[in-house]
MARLO-590390 format. One record per residue (C-alpha): x negated, y, z. Coordinates in steps of 0.25 Angstrom, whole numbers, plus 5000, padded with zeros to 4 digits. Layout:
// residues N
east=X north=Y up=Z
...
***
This chain:
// residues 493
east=5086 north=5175 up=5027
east=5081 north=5170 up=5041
east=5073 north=5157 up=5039
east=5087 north=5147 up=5047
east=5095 north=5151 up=5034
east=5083 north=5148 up=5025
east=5080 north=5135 up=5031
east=5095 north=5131 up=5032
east=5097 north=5136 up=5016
east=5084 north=5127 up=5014
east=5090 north=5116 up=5023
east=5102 north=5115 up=5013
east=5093 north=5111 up=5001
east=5085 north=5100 up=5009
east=5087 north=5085 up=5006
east=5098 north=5078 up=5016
east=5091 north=5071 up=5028
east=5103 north=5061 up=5025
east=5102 north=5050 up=5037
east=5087 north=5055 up=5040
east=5093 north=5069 up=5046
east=5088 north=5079 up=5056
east=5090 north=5070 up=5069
east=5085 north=5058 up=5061
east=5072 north=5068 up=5058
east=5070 north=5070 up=5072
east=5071 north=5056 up=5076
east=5059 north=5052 up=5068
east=5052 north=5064 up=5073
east=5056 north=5060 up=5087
east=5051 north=5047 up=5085
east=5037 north=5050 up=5079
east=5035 north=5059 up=5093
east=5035 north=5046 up=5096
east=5029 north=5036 up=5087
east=5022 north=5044 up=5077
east=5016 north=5057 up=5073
east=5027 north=5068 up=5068
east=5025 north=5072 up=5056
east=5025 north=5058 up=5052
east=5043 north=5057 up=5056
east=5043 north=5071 up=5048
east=5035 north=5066 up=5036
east=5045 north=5053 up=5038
east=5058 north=5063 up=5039
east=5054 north=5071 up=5027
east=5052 north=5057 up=5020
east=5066 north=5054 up=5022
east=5071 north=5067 up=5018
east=5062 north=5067 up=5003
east=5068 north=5053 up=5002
east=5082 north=5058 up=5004
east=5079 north=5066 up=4995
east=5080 north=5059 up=4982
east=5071 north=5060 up=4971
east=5078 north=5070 up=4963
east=5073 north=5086 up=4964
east=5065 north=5091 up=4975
east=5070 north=5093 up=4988
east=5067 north=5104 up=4999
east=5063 north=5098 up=5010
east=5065 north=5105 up=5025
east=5056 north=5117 up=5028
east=5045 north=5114 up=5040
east=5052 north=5122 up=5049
east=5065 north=5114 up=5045
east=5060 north=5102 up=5048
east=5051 north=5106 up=5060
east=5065 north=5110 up=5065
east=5073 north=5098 up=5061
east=5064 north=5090 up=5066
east=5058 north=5095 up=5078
east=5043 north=5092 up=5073
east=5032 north=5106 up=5070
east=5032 north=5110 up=5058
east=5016 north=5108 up=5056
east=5022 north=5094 up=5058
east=5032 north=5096 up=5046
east=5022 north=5101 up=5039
east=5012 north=5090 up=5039
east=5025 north=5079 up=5036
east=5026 north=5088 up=5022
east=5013 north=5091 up=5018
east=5010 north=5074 up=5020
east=5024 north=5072 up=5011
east=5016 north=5084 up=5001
east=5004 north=5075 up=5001
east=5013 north=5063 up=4996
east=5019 north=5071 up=4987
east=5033 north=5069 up=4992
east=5035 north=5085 up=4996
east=5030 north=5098 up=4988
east=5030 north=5112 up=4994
east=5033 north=5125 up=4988
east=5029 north=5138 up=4993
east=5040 north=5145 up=5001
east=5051 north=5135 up=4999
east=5048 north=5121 up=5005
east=5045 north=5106 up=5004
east=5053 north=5099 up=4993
east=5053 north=5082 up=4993
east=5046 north=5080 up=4981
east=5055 north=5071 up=4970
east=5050 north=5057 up=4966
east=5055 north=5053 up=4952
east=5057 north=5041 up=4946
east=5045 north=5035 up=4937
east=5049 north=5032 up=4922
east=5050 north=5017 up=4920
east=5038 north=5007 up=4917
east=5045 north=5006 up=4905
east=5043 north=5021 up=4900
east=5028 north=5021 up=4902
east=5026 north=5024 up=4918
east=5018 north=5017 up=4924
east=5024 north=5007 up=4933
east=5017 north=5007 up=4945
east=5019 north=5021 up=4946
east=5034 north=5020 up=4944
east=5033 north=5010 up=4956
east=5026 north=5019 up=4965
east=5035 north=5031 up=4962
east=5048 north=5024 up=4962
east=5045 north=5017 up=4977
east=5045 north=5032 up=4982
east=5058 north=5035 up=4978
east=5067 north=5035 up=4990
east=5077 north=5025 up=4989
east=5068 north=5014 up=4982
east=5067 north=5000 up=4985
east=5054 north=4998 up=4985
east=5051 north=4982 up=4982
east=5037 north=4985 up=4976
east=5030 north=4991 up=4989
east=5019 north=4983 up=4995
east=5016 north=4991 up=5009
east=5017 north=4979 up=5020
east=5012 north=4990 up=5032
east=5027 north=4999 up=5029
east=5032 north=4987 up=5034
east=5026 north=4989 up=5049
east=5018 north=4998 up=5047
east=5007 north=5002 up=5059
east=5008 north=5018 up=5059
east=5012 north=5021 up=5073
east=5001 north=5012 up=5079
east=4992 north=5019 up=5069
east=4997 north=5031 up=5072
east=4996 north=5031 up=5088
east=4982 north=5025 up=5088
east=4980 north=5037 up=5078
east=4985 north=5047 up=5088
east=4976 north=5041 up=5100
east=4964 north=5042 up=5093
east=4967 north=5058 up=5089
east=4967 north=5059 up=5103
east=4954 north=5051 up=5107
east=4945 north=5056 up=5093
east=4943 north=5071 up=5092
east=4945 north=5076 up=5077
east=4932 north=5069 up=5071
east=4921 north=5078 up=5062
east=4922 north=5077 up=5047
east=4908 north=5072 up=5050
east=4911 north=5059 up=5056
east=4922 north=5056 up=5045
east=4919 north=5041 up=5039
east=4923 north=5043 up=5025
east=4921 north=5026 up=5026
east=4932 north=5025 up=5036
east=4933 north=5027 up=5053
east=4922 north=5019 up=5057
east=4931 north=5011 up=5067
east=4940 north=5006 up=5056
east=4930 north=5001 up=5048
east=4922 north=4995 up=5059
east=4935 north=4988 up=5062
east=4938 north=4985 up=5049
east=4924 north=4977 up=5047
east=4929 north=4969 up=5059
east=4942 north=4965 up=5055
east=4937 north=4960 up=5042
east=4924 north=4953 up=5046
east=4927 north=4937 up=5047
east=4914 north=4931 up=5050
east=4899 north=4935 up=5051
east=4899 north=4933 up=5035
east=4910 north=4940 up=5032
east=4909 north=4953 up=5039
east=4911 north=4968 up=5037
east=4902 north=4980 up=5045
east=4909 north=4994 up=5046
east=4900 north=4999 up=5038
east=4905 north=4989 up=5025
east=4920 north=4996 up=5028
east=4925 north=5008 up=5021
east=4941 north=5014 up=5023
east=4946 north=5023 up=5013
east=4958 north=5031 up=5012
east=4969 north=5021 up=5005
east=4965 north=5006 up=4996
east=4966 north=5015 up=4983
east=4952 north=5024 up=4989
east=4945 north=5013 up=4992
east=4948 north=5006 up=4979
east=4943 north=5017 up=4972
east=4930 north=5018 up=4979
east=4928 north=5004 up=4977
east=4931 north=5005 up=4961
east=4918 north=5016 up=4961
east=4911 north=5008 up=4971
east=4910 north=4995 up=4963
east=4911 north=5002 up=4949
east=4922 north=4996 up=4943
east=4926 north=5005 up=4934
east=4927 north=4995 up=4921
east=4921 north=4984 up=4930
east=4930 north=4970 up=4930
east=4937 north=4968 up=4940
east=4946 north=4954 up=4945
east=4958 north=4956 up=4953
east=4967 north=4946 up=4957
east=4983 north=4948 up=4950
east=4992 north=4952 up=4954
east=4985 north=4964 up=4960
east=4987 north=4976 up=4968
east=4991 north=4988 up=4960
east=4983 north=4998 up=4966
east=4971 north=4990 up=4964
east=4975 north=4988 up=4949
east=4977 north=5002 up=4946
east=4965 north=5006 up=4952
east=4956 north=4997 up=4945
east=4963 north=5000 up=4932
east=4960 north=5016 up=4935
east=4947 north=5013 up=4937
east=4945 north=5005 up=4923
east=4943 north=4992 up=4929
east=4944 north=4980 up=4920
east=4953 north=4970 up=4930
east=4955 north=4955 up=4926
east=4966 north=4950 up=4935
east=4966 north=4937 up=4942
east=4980 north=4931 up=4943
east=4983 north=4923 up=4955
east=4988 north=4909 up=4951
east=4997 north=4903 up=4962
east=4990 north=4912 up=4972
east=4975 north=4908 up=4971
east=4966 north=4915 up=4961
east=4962 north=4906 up=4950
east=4946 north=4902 up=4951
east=4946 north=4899 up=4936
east=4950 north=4910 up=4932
east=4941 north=4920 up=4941
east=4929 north=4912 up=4939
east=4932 north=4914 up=4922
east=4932 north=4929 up=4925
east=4921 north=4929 up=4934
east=4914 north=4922 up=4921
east=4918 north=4931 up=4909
east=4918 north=4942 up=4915
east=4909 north=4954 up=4922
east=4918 north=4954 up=4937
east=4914 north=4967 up=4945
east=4925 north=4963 up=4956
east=4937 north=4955 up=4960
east=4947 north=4958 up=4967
east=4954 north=4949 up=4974
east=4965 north=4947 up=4989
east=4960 north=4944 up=5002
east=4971 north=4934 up=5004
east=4984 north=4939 up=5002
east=4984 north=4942 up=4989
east=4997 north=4953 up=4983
east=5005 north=4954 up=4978
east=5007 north=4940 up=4978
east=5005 north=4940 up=4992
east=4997 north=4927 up=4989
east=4986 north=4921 up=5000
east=4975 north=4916 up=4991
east=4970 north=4903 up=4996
east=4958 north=4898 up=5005
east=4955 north=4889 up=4996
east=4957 north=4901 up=4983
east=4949 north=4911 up=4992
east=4938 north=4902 up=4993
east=4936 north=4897 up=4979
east=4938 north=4912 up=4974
east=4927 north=4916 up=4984
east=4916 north=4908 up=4980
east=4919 north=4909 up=4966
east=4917 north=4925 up=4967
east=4904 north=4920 up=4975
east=4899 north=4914 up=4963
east=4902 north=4924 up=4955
east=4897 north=4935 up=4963
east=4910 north=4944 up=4962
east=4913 north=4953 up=4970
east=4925 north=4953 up=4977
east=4936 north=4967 up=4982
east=4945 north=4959 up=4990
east=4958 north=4966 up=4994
east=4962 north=4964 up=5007
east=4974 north=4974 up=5009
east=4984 north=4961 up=5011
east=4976 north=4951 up=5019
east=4982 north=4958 up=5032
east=4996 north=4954 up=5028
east=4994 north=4940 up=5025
east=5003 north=4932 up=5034
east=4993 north=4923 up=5039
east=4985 north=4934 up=5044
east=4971 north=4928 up=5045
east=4970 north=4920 up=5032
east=4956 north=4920 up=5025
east=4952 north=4931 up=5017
east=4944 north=4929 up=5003
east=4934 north=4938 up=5008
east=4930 north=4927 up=5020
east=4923 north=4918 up=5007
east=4918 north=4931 up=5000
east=4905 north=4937 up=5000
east=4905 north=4949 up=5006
east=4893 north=4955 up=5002
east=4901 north=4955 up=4989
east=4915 north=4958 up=4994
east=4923 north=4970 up=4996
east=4937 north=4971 up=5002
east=4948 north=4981 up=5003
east=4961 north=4983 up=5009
east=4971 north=4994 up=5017
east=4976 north=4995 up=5031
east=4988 north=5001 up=5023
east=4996 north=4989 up=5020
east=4996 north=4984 up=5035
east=4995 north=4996 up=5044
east=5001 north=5005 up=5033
east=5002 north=5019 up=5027
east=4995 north=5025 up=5038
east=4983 north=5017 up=5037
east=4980 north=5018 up=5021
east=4966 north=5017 up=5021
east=4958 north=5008 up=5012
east=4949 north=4998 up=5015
east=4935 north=4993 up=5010
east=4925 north=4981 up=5014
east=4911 north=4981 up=5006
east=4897 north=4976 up=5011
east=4893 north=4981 up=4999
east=4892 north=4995 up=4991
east=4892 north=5003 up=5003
east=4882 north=5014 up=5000
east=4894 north=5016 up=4987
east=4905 north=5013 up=4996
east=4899 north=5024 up=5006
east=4898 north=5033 up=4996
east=4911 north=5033 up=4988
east=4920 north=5034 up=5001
east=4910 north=5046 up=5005
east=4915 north=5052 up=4992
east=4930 north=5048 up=4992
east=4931 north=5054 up=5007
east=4942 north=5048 up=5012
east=4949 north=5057 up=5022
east=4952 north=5046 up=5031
east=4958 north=5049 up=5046
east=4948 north=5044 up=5056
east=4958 north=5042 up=5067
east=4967 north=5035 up=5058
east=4957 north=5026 up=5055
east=4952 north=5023 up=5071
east=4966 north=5020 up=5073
east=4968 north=5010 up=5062
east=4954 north=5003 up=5068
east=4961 north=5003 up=5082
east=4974 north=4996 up=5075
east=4963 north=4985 up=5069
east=4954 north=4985 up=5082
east=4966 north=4985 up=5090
east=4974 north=4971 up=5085
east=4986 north=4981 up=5083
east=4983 north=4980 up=5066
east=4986 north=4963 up=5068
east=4997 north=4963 up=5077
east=5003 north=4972 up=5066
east=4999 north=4963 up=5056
east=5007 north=4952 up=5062
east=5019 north=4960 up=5063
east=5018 north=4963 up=5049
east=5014 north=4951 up=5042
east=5026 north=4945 up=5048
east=5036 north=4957 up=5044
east=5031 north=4956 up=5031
east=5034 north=4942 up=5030
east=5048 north=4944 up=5034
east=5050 north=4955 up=5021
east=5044 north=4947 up=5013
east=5052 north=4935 up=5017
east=5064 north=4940 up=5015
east=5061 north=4946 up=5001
east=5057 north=4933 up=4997
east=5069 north=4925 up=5002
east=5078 north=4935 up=4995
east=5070 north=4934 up=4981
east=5070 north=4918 up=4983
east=5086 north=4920 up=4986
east=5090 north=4929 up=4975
east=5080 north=4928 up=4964
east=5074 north=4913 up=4965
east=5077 north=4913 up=4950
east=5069 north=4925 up=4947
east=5058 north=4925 up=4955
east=5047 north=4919 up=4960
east=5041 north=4923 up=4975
east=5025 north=4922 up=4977
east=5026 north=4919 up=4991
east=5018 north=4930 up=4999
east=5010 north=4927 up=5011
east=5009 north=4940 up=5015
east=5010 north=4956 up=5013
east=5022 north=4964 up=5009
east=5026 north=4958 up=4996
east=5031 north=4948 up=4987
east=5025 north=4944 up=4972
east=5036 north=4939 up=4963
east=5039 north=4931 up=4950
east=5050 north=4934 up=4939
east=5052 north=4918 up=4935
east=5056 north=4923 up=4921
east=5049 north=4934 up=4913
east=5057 north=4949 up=4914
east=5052 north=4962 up=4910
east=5049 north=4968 up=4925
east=5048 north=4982 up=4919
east=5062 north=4983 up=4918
east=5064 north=4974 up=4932
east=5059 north=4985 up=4938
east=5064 north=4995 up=4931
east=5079 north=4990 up=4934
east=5076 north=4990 up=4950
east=5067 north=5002 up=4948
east=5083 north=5009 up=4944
east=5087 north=5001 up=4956
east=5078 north=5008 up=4966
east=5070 north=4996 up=4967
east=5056 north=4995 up=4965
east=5050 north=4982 up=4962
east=5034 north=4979 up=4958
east=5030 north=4973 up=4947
east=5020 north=4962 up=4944
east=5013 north=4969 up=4933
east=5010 north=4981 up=4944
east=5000 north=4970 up=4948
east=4992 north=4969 up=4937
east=4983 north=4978 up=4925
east=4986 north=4965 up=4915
east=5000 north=4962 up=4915
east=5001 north=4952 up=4924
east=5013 north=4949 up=4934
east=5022 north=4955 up=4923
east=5034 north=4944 up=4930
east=5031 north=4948 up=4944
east=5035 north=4959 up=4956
east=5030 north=4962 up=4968
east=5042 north=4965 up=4979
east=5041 north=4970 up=4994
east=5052 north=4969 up=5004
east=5046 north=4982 up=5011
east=5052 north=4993 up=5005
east=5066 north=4991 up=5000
east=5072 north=5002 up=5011
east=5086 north=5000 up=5012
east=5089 north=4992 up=5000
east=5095 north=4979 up=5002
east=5082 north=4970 up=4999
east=5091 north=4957 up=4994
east=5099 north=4968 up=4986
east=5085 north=4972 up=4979
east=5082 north=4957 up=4978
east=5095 north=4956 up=4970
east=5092 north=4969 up=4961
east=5078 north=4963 up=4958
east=5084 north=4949 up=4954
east=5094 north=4957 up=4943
east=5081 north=4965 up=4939
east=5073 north=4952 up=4936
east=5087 north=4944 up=4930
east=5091 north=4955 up=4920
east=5077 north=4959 up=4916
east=5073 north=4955 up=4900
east=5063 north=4944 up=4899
east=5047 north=4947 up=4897
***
């Protein structure tokens, strides 16, 4: 049998391109000549097709030399859009036979003893989902092609550099100009040598759990927290004593009663914007809660992923009234350049021989142009201009989210008024089981995230956390509408 019938009897067996088809494949590729590398419209392409797919069996996906051929593109390029999709775990190979999509099942429900953070995770990659939980501000408007291009310039102007010369720290342009963006005064300042980049938040986090010995240390964070900080504390065995906000400002009592009974390693706590509440702690709060950790002598991790977002732009950070000899601050370029630029980043004065040490040992296998060219997005002013643009995108979403919860469910919920990011904290105004409210859109093919995602103790049990980013082609004041019968025709707490 010559290899035309084979790959046509194969070709019979692949998932229909549906309204992606072979011309719209070439389009992309034709574009990315253009805009972006290749492989990256193949990787999109394939994308599509998997998605078109479904989530029932497997699927065989078109050979290399198939798609090579459908879309005009080498089949070393082919290649490298599969093996990336392998890595993801969204393809598998088999020997002598192909690339199969690989299929996403739904998780059990909260209520049959999954967990339910990963029930969010894997439902929101189903294809057809309306995602309403998702906190990515950067998919928005996200600064791949300029990162890209400048990416492409500097291969041309750097020779392939010696293992040798690899920083396992970070580049030392980015963090040289890193220290400059983040330095306010002669007081407050940061050198290169007190920045460290790692390979994504979640890294750098761990680094900094061994660093400052955590493991069964106390810990404060400010509640409702991220999830991923949560989780990772937990793993690790850290005793966490939440900090609930009271009418956005953190309550001085309350911390300094904490900072007196018990043994504080750390705490934890918002630059500015504090999410998910999306909540701008105040001058007057920020000062307050600064010399009271002064007395104390605490040590501070401030996390700084959101301050970028905040519509204000240059708003004082709590780290201006901080000691920063007893101060450490992390953050991501993720959630404003986006998924291109997922590298984690640290600020410490301190620990360094340790710091040194354990992102020796870790070796990050970061890319030393890709970071040169996110230093030359910073040095260059092109990072702000984009920041302006998105700010204001993202008020625009979450403005009409809002307006369409006030409209429709006034009666049910209450709005936290964000002042910045990608999302919006809510309110049931009377007690429901939110299992079962998220259950009921989860059979909807919407996925909301609940309050209790946001805390190790229960807290937040009457409250979600919605984004207007990712609800695809779903009619977003239809979804409102779905969410408004969940919440009616749930059973009371």
């Amino acid at each position: 049998m010559n290899r035309q019938l084979i790959d046509q009897r194969r070709g019979e067996r692949e998932p229909r391109a549906g309204r992606w088809s072979h011309a719209n494949g070439r389009e992309l590729v034709k574009a990315a000549r253009q805009n972006d590398f290749v492989y990256q419209a193949v990787y999109r392409y394939l994308t599509l097709l998997i998605d078109e797919a479904g989530s029932g069996s497997a699927v065989r996906l078109p050979s290399l030399r198939q798609l090579a051929d459908r879309l005009n593109v080498s089949i070393s390029t082919v290649q490298y859009a599969y093996s990336l999709l392998e890595k993801e775990g969204r393809v598998y190979s088999i020997a002598k036979s192909g690339y199969y999509a690989q299929a996403l099942h739904v998780s059990d429900s909260p209520d049959s003893g999954s967990d339910l953070l990963e029930t969010v995770y894997v439902n929101a990659r189903r294809p057809g989902m309306c995602v309403l939980s998702a906190d990515e501000p950067a998919s928005l408007q996200p600064l791949d092609s300029p990162l890209l291009m400048l990416e492409r310039e500097l291969l041309r102007q750097y020779p392939r550099q010696p293992q040798a010369l690899v920083q396992p720290c970070g580049e030392l342009e980015l963090r040289t100009v890193m220290a400059a963006r983040y330095t306010s005064s002669t007081a407050n300042y940061w050198r290169a040598d007190d920045v460290y980049i790692g390979a994504d938040l979640r890294g750098v986090l761990d680094i900094l759990i061994s660093v400052l010995e955590l493991r069964r240390a106390t810990v404060v964070v400010e509640s409702p927290c991220d999830w991923v900080i949560l989780r990772l504390l937990e793993a690790a065995e850290v005793r966490v004593i939440e900090l609930p906000f009271a009418g956005g400002v953190i309550d001085l009592q309350r911390l300094e009663s904490v900072l007196k009974s018990e043994s504080v390693r750390l705490i934890l706590l918002s630059s500015a914007l504090s999410m998910p509440r999306g909540s701008l702690i105040p001058l007057s709060n920020q000062q307050a809660v600064a010399h009271l950790l002064g007395r104390h002598g605490t040590w501070v991790l401030e996390n700084d992923c959101y301050s970028e977002l905040h519509e204000g732009g240059g708003t004082q950070r709590l780290r201006d009234w901080l000691d920063p000899d007893r101060l450490l601050v992390f953050s991501t370029f993720e959630k404003f350049i986006g998924a291109e630029a997922p590298f984690g980043i640290l600020l410490s004065r301190q620990w360094r021989n340790e710091l040194q040490r354990h992102f020796l040992l870790r070796a990050f296998r970061l890319s030393p142009i890709r970071q040169k060219a996110v230093a030359r997005l910073l040095a260059g002013g092109r990072l702000d201009q984009h920041l302006l643009i998105l700010r204001r995108m993202l008020k625009e979403r979450r403005t009409q989210l809002i307006e369409l919860l006030r409209e429709r469910l006034g009666d049910a919920l209450q709005v936290v008024e964000p002042q910045g990011g990608a999302t919006v904290w809510v309110r049931s105004l009377r007690p429901v089981n939110m299992a079962q409210v998220f259950q009921r859109l989860l059979r909807q093919q919407i996925i909301i995230a609940p309050g209790e995602l946001f805390s190790l103790q229960g807290l937040h049990a009457q409250h979600v956390r919605l984004s207007p980013l990712s609800h695809g082609e779903h009619d977003l004041a239809r979804v409102v509408g779905l969410l408004g019968d969940a919440l009616r025709l749930a059973p009371g707490e």
